[in-house]
N, C-alpha and C positions, 0 to 999 in steps of 0.2 A: 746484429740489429743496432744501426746508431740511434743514439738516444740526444735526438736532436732538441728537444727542453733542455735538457740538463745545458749542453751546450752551449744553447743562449741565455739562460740564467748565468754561464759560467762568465759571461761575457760581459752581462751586465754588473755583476759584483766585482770583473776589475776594469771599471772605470768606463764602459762602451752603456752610451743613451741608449741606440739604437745598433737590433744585430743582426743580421740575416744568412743561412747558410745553403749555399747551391750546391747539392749534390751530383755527383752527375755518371753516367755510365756508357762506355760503349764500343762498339766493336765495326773494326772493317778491313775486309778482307779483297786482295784486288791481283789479278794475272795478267802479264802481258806476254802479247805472242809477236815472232816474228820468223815470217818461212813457216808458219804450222809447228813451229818448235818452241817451247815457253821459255821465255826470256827472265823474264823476273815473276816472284813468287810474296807478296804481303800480305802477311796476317798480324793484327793489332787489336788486342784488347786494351783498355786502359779504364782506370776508373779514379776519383779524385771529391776532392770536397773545396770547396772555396769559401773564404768569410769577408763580409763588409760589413765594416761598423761605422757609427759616428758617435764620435767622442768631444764635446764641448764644439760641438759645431762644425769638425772636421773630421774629417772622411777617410777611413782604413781599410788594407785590403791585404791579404795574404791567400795563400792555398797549401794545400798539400797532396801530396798521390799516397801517401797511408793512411791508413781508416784506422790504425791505431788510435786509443785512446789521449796517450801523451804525447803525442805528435798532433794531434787534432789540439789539444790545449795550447801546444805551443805557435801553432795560427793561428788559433785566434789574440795569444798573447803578441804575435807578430805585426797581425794588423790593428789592436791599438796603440803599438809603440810607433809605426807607418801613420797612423792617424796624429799621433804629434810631431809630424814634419808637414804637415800640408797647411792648406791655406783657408782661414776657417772662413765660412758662410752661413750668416743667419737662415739662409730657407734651406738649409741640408735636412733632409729626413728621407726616411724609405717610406716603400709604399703602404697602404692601410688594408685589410682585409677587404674585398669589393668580392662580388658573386658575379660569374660571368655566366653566359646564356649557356646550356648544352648543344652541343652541333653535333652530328654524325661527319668529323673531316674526313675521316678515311685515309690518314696519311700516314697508317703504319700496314704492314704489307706481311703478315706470318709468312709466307711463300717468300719476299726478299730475306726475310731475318734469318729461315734455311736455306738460304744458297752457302754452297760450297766452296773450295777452289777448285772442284773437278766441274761443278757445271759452268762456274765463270771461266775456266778455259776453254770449256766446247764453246760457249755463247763469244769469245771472243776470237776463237778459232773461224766461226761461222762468218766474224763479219768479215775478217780478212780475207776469206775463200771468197766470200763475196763481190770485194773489189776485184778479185784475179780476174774472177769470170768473166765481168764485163767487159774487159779489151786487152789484147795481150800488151799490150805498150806500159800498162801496167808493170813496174819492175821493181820497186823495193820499196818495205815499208819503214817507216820512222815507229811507227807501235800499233800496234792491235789491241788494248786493252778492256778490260771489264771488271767493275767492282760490284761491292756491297757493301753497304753498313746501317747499322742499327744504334739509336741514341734515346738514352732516356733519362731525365733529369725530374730532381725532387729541390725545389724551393720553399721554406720556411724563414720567417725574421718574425720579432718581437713583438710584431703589431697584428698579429693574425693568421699572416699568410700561410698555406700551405697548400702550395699547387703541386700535382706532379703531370707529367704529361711523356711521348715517346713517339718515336719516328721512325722512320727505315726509307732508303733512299738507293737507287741500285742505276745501273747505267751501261753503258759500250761508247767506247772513244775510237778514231782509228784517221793517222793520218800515215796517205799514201802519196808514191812517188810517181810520175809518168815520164817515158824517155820517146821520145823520135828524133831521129839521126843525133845531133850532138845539142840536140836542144831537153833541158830535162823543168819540172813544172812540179809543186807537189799542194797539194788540198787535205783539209779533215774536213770528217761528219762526226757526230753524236746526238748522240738521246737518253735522256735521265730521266728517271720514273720511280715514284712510290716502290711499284710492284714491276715485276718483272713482266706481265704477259703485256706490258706496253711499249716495250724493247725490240724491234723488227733488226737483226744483225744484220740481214740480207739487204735492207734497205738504207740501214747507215752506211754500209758496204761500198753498195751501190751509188750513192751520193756522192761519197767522198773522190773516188772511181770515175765518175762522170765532172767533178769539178778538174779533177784531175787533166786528163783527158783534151775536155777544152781550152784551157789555159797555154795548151799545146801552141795552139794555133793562134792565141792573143798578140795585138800587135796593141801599139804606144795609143793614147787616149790624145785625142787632139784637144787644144787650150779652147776654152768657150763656155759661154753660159750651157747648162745644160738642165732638164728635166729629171731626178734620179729617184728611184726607187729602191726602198729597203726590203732586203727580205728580213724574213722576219728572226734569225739570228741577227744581223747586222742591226738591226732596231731595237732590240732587246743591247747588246752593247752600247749604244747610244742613250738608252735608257736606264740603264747603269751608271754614268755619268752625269745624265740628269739628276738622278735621285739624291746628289751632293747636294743641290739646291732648295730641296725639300727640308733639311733636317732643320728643326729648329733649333740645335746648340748651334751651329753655323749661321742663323737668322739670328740669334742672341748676339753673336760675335762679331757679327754683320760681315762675316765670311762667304755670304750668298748674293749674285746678284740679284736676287729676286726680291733685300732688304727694301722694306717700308713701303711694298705694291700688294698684298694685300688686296681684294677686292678690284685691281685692276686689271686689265687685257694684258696677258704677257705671251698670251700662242695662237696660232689662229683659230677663227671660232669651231674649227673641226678636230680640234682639240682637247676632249674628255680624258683625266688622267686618274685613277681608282686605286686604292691602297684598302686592298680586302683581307683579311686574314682569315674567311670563313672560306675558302672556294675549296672544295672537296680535291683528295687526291694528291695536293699538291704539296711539294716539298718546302714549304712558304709560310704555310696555313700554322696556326696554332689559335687555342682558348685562351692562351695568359702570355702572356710575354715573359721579356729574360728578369725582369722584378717582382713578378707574380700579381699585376697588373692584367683586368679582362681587355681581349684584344678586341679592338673595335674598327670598323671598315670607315673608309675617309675619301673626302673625294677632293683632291687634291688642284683640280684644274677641271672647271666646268665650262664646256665650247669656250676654251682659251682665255677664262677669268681666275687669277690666283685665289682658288676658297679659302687653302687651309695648309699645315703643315705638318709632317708625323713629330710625336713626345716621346720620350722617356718620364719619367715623372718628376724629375726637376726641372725641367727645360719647360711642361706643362704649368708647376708653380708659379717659375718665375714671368711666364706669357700671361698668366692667368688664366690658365685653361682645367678644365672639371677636372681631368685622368690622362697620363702617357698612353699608354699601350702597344709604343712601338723599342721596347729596348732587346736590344738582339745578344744574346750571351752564345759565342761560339765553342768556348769549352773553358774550364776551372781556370786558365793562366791568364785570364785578364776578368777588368770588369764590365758592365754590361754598356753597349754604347746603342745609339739612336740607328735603326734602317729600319726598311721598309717591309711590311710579309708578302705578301705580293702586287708589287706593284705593275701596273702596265697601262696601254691606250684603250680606250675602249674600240671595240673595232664596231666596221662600217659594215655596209651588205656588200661590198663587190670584189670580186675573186682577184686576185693579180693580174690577172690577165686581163679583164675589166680595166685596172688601173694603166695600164701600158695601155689599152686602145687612142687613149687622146692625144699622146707626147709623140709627135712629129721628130724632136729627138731629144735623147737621152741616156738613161745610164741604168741600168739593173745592177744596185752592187753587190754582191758575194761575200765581198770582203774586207775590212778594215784593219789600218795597224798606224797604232800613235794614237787613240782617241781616249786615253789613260792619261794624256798628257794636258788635257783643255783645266782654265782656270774657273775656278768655279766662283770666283771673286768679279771677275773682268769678263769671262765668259769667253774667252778666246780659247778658239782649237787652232790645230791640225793634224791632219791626217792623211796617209796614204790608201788607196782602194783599188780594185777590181772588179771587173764583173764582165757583163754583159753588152752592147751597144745596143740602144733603141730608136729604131726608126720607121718612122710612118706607124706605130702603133705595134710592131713587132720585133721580136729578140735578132738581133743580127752578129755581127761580128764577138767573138769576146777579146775585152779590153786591159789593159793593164796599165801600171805607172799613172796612175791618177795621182793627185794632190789637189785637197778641200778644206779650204780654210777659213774661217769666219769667228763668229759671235752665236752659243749656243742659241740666247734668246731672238735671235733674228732665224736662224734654221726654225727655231720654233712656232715662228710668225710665219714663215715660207710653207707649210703642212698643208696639204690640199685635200688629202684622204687618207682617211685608212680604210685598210682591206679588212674581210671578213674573215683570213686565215690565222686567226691566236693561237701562238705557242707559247709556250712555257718554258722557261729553265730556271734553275736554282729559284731566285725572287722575284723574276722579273718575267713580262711577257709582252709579245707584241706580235700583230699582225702587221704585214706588209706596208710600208709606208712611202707617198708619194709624196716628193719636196717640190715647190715648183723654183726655176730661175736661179741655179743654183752655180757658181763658178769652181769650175775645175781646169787645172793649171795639169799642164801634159806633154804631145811634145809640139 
């Protein structure tokens, strides 16, 4: 049993104002298959403690992976000696004791935390069987895989806090190959879920199998303005990228374009962007954040007007803002930095197919690569894509060798609906999105 008082007493008697210690725990276990024969085999426990302090104003930080007694002393002796090399700041302090609302999140899963490596190879076995079946041209895969894992972390520091909280998070990934004559094309699908009974292997299978497939047949994307729609992976990456613009250390640093708009039009008015940390199920969701701060829901862009921005609890101070509650701790080797719990667009009433009825022509994309690379200072991308051709209101040819490149907040002001179909992955979510007038360079 660690005797986490003693701890922060110990901490405070050499030299640390303020001390806080994140404990943390967790397991994950993941099979990959390929040909129905299992290729690789991981299994990982890990468990660890980490310490932040502030010492005359500046800011310490160490860890350790033993729970030993003297080993635990010696991080913390680690991260006050780390605290006199940094750069000291009047408003450093950690968070205050706050009481957050009770939610039923649902975002731990007894049924994911007992899966096995015998059932995550049948479940990843199945999705592969899956692609086969679809079409024989199907012919080799790159992985078939399927995990699990389970995390559960205990935060205390000197001012009150003692949160604890735990998760469980499970999944199937599978990217496949397709051949016809000397032409070859390859696609993934996935789906990640709290709990397993929301994992369909047959239909990520299938997805991936079917993207596959048609890419077969893609010819070059001609140069021209075009109408494009995002499915809602590819929108959720884009939305990924956005979320750089949100953070306010970045708005401190004025590393955002979005610095001193505020209260202005920066998307089009069809544009609602939500930062919920209560939404059930989801692998996003939490009651306290990574400083043991109550998480609280934000609405980040209302019909295309800058409201607000997510905090951690300094970046809150110094903005003047009541509470952070967006500081995201991914495991003991670092300290906790600013993202989002779930962010996404709020979506519309109309199905994707709705969205394609009006675009005379256009683009359904599939898929993206390079949009990792857009400045989130300047707001410039580029990017390559695929997908679908759209004409007269329906899917036609599929397309490839796209190139799309602009200024995020101009794509932003381009947004003309979103669809009714929300998905989810890891933080982010997004239903179906339609850009209007949008230029892609091709052949």
């Amino acid at each position: 049993m660690l005797d986490f008082k003693n701890y922060l007493r110990y901490a405070q008697d050499h030299g640390a104002a303020e001390a806080e210690i994140f404990y943390a725990t967790g397991r994950e276990e993941s099979v990959e298959v390929r040909g129905q024969k299992i290729e690789k085999v991981e299994s990982a426990g890990d468990r660890g403690l980490a310490v932040r302090v502030i010492a005359k104003k500046r800011s310490g930080f160490a860890y350790t992976s033993s729970l030993e007694a003297d080993d635990i002393f010696k991080a913390i002796g680690m991260a006050i000696t780390n605290a006199g090399y940094a750069e000291a700041d009047r408003q450093l302090a950690l968070p205050p004791r706050r009481t957050g609302q009770a939610r039923p999140l649902r975002n731990y899963s007894a049924t994911a935390a007992k899966l096995g490596l015998k059932q995550l190879a049948v479940l990843a076995k199945q999705t592969e069987a899956a692609a086969y079946a679809y079409d024989r041209r199907i012919f080799a895969t790159e992985s078939s895989t399927a995990f699990a894992a389970v995390s559960a972390f205990r935060l205390v520091n000197t001012r009150g806090v003692d949160v604890r909280q735990r998760k469980t998070l499970c999944g199937a990934a599978i990217e496949i190959a397709a051949q016809a004559d000397s032409k070859m094309e390859a696609a993934y699908a996935y789906k990640y879920s709290v709990a397993p009974q929301k994992i369909n292997p047959r239909l990520i299978g299938r997805q991936a199998a079917e993207r596959a497939i048609r890419r077969l047949a893609a010819v070059p994307a001609q140069t021209g303005r075009y109408d494009i729609v995002l499915i809602p992976s590819v929108a959720r990456d884009f939305l990924s990228v956005l979320s750089q613009l949100f953070s306010a250390e970045n708005i401190l640093r004025r590393k955002s374009l979005l610095c001193g708009k505020l209260g202005r039009r920066v998307a089009s008015p069809q544009v609602t962007l939500l930062d919920n940390p209560f939404l059930p199920s989801l692998g996003g969701s939490y009651l306290y954040d990574g400083e043991g701060t109550p998480a609280r829901p934000r609405v980040l862009l209302r019909r295309g007007v800058l409201q607000d921005f997510y905090y951690d609890h300094i970046s809150a101070l110094k903005s003047g803002q009541k509470s952070g509650g967006n500081a995201l701790r991914g495991s003991i080797f670092s300290e906790p930095g600013i993202g989002p719990s779930n962010l996404y667009f709020q979506p519309g009433v109309l199905t994707q197919r709705q969205l394609l009825r009006g675009i005379a022509r256009g683009a359904l994309i599939e898929q993206i690569m390079g949009l990792h690379t857009a400045d989130p200072i300047s707001g410039e991308f580029s990017f390559g894509a695929s997908g679908q051709l759209i004409q007269d209101g329906r899917l036609a040819a599929p397309i490839k060798d796209m190139a799309i490149a602009g200024n995020l907040q101009d794509l932003l002001r381009s947004i003309k609906a979103c669809g009714k179909d929300l998905e989810f992955s890891g933080h982010y979510g997004s239903p179906s999105v339609l850009i209007e007038n949008i230029m892609v360079a091709g052949k």
